[in-house]
N, C-alpha and C positions, 0 to 999 in steps of 0.2 A: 696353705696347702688345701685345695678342692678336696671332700668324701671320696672314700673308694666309692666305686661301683661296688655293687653285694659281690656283683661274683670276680671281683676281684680281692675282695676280704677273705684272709684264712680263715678270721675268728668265722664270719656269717658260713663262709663252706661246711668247718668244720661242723659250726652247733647242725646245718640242716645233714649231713653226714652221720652224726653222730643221733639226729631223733631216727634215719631211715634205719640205724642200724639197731636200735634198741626196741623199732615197732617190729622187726626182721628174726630177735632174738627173745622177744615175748608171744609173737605168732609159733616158732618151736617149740618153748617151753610150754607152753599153753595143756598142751596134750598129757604132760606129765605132771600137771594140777602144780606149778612151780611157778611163783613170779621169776623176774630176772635177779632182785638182789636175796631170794632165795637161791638159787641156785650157787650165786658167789658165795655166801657164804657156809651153805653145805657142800660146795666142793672143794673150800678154801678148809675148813674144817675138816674132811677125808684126805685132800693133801697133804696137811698138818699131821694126820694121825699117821696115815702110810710113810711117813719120815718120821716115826718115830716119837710125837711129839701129841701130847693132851693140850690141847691153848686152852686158856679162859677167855674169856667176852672180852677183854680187852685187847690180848694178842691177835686174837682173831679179829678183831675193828684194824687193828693196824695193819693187817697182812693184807686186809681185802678195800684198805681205805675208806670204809664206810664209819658214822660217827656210834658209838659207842652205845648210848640208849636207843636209837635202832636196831642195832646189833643185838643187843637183849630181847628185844621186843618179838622180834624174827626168829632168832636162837628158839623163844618159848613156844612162835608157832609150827617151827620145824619140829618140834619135842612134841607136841599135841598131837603130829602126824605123826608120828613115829619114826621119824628121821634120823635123831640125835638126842643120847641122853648128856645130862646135865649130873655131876657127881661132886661132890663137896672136894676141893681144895686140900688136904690132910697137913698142907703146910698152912694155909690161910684159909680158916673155915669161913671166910666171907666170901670168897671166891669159889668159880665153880669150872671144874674139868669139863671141856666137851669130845664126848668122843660121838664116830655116826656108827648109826645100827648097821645092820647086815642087809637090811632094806634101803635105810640110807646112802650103803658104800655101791650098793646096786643102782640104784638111782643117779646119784653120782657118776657112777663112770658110764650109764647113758643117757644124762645129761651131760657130762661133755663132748660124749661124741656127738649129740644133737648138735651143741651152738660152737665145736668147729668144724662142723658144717656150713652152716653159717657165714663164717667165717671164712671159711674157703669160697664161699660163692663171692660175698661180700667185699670181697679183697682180691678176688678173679683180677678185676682192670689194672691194677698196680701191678708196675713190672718188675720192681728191684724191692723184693720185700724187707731183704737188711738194711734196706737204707732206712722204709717205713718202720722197721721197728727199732732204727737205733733212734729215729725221730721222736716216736710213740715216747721212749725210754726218756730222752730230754724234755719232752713238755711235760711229761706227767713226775718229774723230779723237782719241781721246782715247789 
């Protein structure tokens, strides 16, 4: 079997798809002093609280798929900015609760409305968006 051509490659569409859309979602973020995997993971962390919920750094790596000493790393420079504090565990004092400030949950919900924004523009060309997200939902399961 001959090579695809690139642009008949999902994988080669997808990766240059996916660099347009993360130079698209850190040109937004930009203005609100946040990288991109800042922003998941202080929104992932205000999501988590506003349902009720304190994660520690691991629950939060799993919620946001990102790898776990990153997540710490991030976590401490979201806390430096005043984002999110970081509060001892009371069942496992090795672990630490994160909950976001009141600056953070501010931030938070206009950085989401920033990058689905974004998203909105970015996803304009796609006509049948439940098809795209049931697709999204199966690659990213595996």
């Amino acid at each position: 079997m001959p090579p695809l051509d690139p642009e008949e490659s999902p994988g080669f569409l997808l990766w240059h798809a996916t660099l347009r859309w993360q130079r698209d979602i850190a040109a937004a973020l930009a203005p609100l002093d946040l990288t991109h995997v800042q922003f998941v993971l202080l929104a992932a962390t205000w999501w988590l609280n506003s349902h009720g919920e304190d994660p520690n750094q691991l629950t939060l790596a799993r919620q946001s798929g990102t790898d776990v000493k990153m997540t710490s790393q991030v976590i401490r420079r979201l806390e430096a900015k005043g984002l999110v504090s970081r509060e001892v565990d009371p069942v496992d004092t090795r672990a630490r609760r994160l909950r976001v400030t009141e600056r953070g949950a501010a931030l938070a919900r206009e950085a989401i409305a920033v990058v689905e924004g974004v998203d909105r523009a970015f996803f304009r060309p796609v006509s049948d968006r439940t098809t795209l997200l049931t697709m999204l939902r199966a690659l990213g399961s595996g």
